[in-house]
PDB file of N, CA, C and O in Angstrom:
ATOM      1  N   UNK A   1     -21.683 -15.268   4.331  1.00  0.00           N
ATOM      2  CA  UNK A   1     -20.254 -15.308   4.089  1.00  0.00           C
ATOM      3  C   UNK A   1     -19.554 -15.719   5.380  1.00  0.00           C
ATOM      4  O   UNK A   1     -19.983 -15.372   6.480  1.00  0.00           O
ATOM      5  N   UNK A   2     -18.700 -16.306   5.252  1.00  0.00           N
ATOM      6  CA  UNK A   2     -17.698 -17.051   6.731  1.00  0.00           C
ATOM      7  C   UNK A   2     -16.899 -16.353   6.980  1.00  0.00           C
ATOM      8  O   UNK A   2     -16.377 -15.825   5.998  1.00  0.00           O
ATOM      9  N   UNK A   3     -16.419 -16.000   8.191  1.00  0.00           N
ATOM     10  CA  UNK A   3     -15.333 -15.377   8.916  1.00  0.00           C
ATOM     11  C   UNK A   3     -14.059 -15.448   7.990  1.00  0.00           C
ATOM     12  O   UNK A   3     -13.164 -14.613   8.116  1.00  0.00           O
ATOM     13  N   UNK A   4     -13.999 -16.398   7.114  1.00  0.00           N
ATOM     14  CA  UNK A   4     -12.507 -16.791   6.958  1.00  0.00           C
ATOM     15  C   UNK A   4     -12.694 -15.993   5.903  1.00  0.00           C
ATOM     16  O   UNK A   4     -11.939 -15.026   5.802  1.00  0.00           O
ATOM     17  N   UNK A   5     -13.733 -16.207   4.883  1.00  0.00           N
ATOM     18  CA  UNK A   5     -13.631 -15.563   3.697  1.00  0.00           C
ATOM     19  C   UNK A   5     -13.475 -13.811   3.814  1.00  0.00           C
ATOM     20  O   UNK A   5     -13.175 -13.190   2.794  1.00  0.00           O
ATOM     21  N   UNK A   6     -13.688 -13.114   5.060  1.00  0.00           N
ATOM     22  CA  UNK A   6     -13.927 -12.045   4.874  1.00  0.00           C
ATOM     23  C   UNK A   6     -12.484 -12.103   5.474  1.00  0.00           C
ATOM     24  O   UNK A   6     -12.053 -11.075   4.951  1.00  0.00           O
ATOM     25  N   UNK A   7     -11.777 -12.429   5.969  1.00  0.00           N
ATOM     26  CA  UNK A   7     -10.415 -12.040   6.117  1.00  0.00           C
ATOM     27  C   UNK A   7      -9.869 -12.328   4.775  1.00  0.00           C
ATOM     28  O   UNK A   7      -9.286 -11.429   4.169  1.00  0.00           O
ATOM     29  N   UNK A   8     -10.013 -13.548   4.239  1.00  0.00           N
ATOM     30  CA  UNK A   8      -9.158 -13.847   3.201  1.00  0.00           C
ATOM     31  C   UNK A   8      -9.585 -12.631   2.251  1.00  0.00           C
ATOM     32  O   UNK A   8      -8.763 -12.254   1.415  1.00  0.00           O
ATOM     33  N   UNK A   9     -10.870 -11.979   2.340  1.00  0.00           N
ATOM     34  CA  UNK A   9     -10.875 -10.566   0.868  1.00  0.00           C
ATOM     35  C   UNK A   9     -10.148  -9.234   1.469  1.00  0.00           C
ATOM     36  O   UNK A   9      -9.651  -8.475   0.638  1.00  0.00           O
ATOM     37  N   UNK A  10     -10.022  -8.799   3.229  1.00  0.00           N
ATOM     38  CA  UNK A  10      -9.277  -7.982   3.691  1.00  0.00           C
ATOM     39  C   UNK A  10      -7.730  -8.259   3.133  1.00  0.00           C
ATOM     40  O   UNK A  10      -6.961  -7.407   2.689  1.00  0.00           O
ATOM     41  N   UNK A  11      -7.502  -9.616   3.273  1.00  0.00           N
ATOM     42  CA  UNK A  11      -5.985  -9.890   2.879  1.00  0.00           C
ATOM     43  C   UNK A  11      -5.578  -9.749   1.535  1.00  0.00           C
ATOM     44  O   UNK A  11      -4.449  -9.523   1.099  1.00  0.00           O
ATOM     45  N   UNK A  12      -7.099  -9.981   0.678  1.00  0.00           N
ATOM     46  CA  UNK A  12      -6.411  -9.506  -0.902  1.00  0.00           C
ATOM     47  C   UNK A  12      -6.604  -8.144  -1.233  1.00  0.00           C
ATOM     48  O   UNK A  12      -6.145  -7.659  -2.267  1.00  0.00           O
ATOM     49  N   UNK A  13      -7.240  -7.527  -0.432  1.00  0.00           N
ATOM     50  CA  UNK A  13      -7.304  -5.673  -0.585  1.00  0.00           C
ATOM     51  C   UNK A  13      -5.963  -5.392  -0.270  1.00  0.00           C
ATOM     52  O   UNK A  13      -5.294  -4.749  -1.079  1.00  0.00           O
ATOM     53  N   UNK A  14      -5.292  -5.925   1.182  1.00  0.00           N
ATOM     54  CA  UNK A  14      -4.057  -5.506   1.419  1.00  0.00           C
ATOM     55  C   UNK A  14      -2.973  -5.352   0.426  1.00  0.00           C
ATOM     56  O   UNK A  14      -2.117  -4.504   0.176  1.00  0.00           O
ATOM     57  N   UNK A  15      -3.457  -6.861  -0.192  1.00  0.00           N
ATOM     58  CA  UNK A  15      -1.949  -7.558  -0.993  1.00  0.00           C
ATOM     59  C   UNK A  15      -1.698  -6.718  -2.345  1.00  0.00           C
ATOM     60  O   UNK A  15      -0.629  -6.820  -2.946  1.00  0.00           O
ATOM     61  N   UNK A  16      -2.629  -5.971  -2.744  1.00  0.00           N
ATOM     62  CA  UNK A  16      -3.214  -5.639  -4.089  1.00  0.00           C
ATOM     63  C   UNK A  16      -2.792  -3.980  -3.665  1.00  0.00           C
ATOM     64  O   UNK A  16      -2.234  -3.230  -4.466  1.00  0.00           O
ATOM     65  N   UNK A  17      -3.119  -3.638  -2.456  1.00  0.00           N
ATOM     66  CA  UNK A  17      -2.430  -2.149  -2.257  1.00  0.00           C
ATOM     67  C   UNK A  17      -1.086  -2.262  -2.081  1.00  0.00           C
ATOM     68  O   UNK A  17      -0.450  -1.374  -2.649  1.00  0.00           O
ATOM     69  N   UNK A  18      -0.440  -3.073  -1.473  1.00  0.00           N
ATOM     70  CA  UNK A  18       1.097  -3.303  -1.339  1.00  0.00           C
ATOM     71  C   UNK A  18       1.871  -3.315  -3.123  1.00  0.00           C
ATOM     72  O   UNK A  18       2.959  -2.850  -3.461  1.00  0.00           O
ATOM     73  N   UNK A  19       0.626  -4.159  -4.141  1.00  0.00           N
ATOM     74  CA  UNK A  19       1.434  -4.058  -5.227  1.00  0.00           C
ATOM     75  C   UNK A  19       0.973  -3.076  -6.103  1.00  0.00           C
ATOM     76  O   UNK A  19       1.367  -3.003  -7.267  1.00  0.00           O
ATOM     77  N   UNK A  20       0.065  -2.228  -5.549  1.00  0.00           N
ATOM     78  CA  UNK A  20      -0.068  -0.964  -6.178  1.00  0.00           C
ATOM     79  C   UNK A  20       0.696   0.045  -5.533  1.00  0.00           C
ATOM     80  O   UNK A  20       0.716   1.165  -6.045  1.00  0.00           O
ATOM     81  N   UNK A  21       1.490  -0.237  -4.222  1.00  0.00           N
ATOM     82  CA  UNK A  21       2.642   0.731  -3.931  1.00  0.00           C
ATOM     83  C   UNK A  21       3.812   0.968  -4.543  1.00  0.00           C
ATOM     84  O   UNK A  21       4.420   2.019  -4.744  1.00  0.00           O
ATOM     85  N   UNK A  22       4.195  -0.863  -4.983  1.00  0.00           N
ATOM     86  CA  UNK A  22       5.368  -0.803  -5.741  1.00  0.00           C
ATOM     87  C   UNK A  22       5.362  -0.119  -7.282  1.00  0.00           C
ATOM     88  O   UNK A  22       6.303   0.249  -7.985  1.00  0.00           O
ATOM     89  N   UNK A  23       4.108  -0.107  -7.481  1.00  0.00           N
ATOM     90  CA  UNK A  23       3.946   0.278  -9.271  1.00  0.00           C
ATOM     91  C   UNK A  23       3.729   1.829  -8.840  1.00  0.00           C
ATOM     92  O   UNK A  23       3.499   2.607  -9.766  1.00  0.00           O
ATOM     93  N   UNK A  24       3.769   2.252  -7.771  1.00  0.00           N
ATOM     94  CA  UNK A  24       3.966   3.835  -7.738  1.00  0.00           C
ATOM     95  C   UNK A  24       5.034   4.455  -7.392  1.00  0.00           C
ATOM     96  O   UNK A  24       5.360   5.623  -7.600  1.00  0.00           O
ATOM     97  N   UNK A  25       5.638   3.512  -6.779  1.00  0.00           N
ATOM     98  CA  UNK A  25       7.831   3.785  -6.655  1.00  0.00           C
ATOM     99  C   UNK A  25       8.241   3.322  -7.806  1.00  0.00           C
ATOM    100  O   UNK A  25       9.449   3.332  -8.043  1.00  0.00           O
ATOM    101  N   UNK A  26       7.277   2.800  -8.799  1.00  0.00           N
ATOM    102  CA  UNK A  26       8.117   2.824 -10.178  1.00  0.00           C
ATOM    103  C   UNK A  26       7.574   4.090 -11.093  1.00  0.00           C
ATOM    104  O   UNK A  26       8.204   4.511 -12.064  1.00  0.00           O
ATOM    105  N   UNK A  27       6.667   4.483 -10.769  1.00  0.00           N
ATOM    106  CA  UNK A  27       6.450   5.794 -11.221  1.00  0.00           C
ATOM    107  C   UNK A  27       6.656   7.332 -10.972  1.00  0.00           C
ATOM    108  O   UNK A  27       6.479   8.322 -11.681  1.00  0.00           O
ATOM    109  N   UNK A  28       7.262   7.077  -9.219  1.00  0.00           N
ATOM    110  CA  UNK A  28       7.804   7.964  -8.845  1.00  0.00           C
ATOM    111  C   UNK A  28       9.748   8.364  -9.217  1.00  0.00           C
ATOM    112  O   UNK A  28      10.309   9.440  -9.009  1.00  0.00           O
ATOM    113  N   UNK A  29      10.414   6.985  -9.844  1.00  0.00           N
ATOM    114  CA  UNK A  29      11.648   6.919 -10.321  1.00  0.00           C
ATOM    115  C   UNK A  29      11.494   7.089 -11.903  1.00  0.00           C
ATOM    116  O   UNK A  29      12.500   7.519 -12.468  1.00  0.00           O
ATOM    117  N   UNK A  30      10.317   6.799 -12.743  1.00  0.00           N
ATOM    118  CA  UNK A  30      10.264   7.017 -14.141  1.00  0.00           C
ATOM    119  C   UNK A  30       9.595   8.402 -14.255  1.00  0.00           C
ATOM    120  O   UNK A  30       9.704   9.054 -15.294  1.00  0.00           O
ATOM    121  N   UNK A  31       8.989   8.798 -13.323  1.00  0.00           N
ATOM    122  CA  UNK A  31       8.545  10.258 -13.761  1.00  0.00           C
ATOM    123  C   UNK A  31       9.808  11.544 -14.388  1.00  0.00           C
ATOM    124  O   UNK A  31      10.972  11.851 -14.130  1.00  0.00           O
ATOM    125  N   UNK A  32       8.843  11.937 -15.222  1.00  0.00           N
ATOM    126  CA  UNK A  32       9.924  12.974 -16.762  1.00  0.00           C
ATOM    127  C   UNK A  32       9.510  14.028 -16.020  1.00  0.00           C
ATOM    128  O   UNK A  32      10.311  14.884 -16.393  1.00  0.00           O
ATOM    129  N   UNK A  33       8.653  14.670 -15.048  1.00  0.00           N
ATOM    130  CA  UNK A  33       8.302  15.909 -14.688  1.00  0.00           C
ATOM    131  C   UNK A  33       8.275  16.122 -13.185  1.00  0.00           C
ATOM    132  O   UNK A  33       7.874  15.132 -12.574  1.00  0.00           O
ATOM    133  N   UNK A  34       8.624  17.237 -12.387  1.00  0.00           N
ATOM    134  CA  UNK A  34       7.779  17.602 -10.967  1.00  0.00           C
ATOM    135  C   UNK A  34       6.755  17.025 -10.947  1.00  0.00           C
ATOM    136  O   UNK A  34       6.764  15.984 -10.291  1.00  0.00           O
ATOM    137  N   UNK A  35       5.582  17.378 -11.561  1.00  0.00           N
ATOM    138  CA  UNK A  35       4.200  17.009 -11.548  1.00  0.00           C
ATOM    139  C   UNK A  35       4.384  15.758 -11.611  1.00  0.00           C
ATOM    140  O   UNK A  35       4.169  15.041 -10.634  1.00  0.00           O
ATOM    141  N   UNK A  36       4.712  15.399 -12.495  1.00  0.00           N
ATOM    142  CA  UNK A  36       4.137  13.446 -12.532  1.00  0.00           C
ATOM    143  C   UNK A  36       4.758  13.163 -10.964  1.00  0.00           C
ATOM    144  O   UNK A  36       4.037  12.644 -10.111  1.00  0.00           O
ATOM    145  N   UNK A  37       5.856  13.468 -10.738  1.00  0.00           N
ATOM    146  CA  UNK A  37       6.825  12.519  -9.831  1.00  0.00           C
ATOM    147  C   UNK A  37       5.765  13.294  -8.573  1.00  0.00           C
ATOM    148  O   UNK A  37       5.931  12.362  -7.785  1.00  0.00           O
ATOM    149  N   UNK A  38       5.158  13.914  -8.066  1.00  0.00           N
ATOM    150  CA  UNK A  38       4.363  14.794  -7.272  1.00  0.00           C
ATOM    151  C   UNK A  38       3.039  14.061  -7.155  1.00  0.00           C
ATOM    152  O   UNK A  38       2.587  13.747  -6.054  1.00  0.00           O
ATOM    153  N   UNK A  39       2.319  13.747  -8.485  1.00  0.00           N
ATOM    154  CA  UNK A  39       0.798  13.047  -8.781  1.00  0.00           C
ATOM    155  C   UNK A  39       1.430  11.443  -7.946  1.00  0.00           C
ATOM    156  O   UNK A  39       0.974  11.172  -6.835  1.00  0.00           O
ATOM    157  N   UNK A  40       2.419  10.544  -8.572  1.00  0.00           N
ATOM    158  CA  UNK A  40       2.720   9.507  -8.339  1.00  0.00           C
ATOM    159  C   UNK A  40       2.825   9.576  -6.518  1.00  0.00           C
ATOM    160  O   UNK A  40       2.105   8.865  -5.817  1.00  0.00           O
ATOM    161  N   UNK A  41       3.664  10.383  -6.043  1.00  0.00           N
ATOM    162  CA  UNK A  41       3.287  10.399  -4.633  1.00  0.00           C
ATOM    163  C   UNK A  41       2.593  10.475  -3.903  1.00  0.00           C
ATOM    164  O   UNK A  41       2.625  10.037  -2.753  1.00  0.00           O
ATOM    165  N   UNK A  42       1.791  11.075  -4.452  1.00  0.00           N
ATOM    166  CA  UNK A  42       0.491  11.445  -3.542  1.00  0.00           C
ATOM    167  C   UNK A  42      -0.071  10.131  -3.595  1.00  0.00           C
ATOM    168  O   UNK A  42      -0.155   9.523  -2.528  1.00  0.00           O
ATOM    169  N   UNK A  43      -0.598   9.408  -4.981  1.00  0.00           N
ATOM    170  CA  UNK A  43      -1.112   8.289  -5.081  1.00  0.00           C
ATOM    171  C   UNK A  43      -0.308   7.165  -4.382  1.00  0.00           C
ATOM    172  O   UNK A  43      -0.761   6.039  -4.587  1.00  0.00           O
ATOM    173  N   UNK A  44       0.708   7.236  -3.659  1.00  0.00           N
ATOM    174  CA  UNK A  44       2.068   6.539  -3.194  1.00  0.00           C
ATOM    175  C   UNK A  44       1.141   6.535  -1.690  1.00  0.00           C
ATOM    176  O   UNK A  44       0.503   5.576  -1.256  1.00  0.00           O
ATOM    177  N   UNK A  45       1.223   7.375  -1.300  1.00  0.00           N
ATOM    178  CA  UNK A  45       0.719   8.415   0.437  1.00  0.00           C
ATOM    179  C   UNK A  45      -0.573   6.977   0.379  1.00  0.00           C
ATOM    180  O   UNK A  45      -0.545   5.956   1.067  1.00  0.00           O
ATOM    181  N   UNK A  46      -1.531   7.337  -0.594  1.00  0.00           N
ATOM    182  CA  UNK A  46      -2.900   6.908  -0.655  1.00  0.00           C
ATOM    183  C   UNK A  46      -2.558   5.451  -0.112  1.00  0.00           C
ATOM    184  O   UNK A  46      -2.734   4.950   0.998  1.00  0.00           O
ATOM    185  N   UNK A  47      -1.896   4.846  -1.523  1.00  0.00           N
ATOM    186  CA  UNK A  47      -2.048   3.068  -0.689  1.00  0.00           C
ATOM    187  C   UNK A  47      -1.252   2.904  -0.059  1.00  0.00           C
ATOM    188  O   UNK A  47      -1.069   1.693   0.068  1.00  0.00           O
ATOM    189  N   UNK A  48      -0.369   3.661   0.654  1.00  0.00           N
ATOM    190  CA  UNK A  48       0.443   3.228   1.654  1.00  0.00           C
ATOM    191  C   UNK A  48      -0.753   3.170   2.864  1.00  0.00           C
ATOM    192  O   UNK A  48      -0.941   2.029   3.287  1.00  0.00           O
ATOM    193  N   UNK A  49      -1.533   4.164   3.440  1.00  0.00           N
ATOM    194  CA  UNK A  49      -2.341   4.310   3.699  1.00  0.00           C
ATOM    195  C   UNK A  49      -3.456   2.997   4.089  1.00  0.00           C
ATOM    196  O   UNK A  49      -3.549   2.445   5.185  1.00  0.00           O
ATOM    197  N   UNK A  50      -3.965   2.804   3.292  1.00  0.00           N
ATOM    198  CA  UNK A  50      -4.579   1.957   2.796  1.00  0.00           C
ATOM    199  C   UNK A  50      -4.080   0.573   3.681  1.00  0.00           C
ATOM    200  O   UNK A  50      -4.641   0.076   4.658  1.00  0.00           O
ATOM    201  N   UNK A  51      -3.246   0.278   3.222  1.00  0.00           N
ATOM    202  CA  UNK A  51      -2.146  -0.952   2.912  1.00  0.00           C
ATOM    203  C   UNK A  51      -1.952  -0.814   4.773  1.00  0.00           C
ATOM    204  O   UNK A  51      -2.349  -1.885   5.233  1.00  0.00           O
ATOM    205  N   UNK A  52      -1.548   0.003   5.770  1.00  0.00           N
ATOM    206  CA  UNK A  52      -1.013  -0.038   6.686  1.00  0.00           C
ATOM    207  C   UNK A  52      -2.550   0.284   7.810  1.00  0.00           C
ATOM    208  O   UNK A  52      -2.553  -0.017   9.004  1.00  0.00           O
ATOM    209  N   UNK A  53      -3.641   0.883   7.148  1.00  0.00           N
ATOM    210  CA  UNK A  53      -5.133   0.418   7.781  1.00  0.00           C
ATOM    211  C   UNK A  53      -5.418  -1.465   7.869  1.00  0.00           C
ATOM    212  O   UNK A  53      -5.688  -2.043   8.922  1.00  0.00           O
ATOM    213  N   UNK A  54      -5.280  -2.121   6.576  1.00  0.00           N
ATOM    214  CA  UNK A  54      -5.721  -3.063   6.944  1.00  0.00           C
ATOM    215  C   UNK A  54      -4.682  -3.824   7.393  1.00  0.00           C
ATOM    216  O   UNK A  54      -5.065  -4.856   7.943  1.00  0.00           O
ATOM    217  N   UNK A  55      -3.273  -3.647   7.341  1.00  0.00           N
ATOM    218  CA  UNK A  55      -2.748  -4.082   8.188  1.00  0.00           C
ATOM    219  C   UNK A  55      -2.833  -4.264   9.752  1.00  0.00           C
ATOM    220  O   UNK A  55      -2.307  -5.178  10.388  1.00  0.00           O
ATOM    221  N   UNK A  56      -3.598  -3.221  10.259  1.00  0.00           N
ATOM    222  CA  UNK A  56      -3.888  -3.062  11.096  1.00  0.00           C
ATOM    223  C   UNK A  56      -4.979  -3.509  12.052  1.00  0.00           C
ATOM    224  O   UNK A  56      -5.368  -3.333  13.207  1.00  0.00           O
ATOM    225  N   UNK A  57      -5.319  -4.325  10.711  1.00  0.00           N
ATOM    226  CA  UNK A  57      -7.205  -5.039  10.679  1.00  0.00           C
ATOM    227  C   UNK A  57      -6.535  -6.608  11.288  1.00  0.00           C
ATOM    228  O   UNK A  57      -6.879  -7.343  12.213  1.00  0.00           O
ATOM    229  N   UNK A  58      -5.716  -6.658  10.533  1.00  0.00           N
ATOM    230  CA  UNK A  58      -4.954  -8.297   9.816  1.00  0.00           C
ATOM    231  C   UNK A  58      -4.316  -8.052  11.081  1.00  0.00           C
ATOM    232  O   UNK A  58      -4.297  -9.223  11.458  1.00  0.00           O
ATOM    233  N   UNK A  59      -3.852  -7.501  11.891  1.00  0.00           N
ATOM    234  CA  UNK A  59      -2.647  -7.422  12.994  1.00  0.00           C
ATOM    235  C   UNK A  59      -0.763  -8.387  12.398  1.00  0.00           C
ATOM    236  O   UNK A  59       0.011  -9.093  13.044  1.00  0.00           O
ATOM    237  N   UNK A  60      -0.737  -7.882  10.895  1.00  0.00           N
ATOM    238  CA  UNK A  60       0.072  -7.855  10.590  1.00  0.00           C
ATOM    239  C   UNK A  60       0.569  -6.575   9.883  1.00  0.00           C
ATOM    240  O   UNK A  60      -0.055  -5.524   9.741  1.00  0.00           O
ATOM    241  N   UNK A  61       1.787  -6.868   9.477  1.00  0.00           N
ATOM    242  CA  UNK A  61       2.771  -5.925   8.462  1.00  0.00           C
ATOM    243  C   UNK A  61       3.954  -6.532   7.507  1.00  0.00           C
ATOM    244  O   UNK A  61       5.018  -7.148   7.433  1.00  0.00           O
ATOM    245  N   UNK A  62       2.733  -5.748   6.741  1.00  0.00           N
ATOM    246  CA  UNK A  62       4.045  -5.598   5.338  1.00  0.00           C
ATOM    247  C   UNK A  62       4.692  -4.698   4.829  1.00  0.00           C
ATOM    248  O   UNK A  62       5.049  -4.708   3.651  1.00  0.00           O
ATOM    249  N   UNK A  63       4.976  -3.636   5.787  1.00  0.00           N
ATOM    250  CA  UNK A  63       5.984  -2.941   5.551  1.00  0.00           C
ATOM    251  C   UNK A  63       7.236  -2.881   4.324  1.00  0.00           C
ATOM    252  O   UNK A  63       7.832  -3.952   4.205  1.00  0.00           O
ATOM    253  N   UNK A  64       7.560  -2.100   3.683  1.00  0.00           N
ATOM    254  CA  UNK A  64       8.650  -2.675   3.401  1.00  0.00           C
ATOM    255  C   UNK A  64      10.071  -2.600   3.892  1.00  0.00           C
ATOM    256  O   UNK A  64      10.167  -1.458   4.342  1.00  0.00           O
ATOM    257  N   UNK A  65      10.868  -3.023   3.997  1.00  0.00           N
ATOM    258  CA  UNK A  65      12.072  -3.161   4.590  1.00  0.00           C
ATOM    259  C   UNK A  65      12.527  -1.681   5.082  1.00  0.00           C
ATOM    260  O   UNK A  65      12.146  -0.746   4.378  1.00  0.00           O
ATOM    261  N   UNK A  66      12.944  -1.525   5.693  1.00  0.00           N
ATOM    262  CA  UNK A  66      13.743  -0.101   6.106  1.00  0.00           C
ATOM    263  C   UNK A  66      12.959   0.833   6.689  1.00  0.00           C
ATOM    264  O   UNK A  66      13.348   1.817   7.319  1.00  0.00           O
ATOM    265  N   UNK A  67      11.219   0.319   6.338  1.00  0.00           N
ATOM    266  CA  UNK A  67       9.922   1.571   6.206  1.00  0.00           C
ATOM    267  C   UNK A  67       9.633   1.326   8.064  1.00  0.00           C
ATOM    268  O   UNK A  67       9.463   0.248   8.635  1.00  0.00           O
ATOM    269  N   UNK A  68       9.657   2.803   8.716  1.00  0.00           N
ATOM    270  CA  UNK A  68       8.865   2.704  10.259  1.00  0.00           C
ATOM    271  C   UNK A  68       7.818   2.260   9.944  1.00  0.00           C
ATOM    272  O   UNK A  68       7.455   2.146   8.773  1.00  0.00           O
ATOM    273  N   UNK A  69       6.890   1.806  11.332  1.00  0.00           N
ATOM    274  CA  UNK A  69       5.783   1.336  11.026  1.00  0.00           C
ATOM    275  C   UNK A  69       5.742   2.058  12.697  1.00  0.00           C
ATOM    276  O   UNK A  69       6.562   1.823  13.584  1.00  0.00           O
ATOM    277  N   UNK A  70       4.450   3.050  12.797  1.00  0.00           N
ATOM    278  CA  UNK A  70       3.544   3.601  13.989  1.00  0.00           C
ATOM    279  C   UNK A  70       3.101   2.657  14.764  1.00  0.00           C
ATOM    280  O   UNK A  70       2.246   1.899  14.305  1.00  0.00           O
ATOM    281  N   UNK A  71       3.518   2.503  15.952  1.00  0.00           N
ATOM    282  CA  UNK A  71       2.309   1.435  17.245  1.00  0.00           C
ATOM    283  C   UNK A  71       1.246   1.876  17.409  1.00  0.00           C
ATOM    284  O   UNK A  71       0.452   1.311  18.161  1.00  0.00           O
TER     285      UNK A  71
END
């Protein structure tokens, strides 16, 4: 496997946790219960997580707007 390709699959792990963040701030605003809106965060925590490791790989950020980001 080539250098490039293994960045280019780090970059689609990233891209894929970034849009599994947003589908958990939509579940953290549609949640009907404590619990759900509680489960959805935690899973929120996870790929943020995630998402701001391989950012860290990538020596970029995708933050989203307004969000700190740790040096």
């Amino acid at each position: 496997m080539a250098d490039a390709d293994i960045w280019d699959r780090i970059r689609k792990a990233r891209d894929f946790a970034l849009e599994a963040e947003k589908k958990e701030r939509e579940r953290i605003g549609e949640a009907k219960t404590a619990e759900l809106q509680h489960a959805a965060s935690v899973r929120l925590a996870t790929r943020q997580s995630v998402r701001e490791a391989l950012d860290i790989v990538l020596d970029e950020d995708t933050s989203p707007p307004g969000a700190e980001r740790e040096a």
